[in-house]
N, C-alpha and C positions, 0 to 999 in steps of 0.2 A: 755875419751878414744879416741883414733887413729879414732875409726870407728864413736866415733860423729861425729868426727872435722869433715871427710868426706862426714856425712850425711848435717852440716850442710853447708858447700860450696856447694854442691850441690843442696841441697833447697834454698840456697842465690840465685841462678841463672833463678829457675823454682820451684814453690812450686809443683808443678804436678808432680813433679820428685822424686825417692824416689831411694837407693841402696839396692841390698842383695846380698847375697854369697861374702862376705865379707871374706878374709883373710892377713894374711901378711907372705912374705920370708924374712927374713933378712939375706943378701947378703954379700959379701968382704965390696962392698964399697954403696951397697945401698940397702935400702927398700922397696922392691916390694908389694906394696898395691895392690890386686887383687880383684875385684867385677863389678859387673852388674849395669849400672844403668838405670832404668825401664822411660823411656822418651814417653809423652804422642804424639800420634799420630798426628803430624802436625806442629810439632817444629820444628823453621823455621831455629834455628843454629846448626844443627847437624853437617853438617862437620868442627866447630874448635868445637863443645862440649868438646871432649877428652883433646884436647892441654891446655884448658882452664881451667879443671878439673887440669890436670899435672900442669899446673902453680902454680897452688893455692896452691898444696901439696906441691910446691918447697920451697913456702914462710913461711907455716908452719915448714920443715926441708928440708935440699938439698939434702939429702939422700932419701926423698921420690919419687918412683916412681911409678907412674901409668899404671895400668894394668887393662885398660877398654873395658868393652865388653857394648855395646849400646841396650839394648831390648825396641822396637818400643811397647807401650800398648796401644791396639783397642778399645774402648770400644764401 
């Protein structure tokens, strides 16, 4: 499914990392994949995380687009 592939790029990057609220809009000309993804506290590449994620979804199809929201997890 859509929502592995995205689990598993994201764990390719950081095993600490995990996604939920998981969905998809399918658009004119694109795919908006929309979810969270739960990034342990003190991950030192947060600001390209997003860009990085989008990349990846590019490669799996061009239509995908990323609609990422970052939750920072304390423990």
């Amino acid at each position: 499914s859509i929502k592995l592939k995205v689990q598993q790029i994201v764990k390719s990057m950081d095993e600490g990392m995990n996604i939920h609220d998981f969905r998809m809009v399918d658009g004119a000309n694109n795919i908006n994949l929309i979810f969270d993804i739960e990034v342990p506290a003190g991950y030192k590449e947060l600001d390209t995380l997003k860009q990085r994620v989008d990349d990846e979804l590019k490669k799996v199809d061009s239509r995908f687009n990323g609609v990422i929201n970052i939750d920072i997890i304390y423990i």
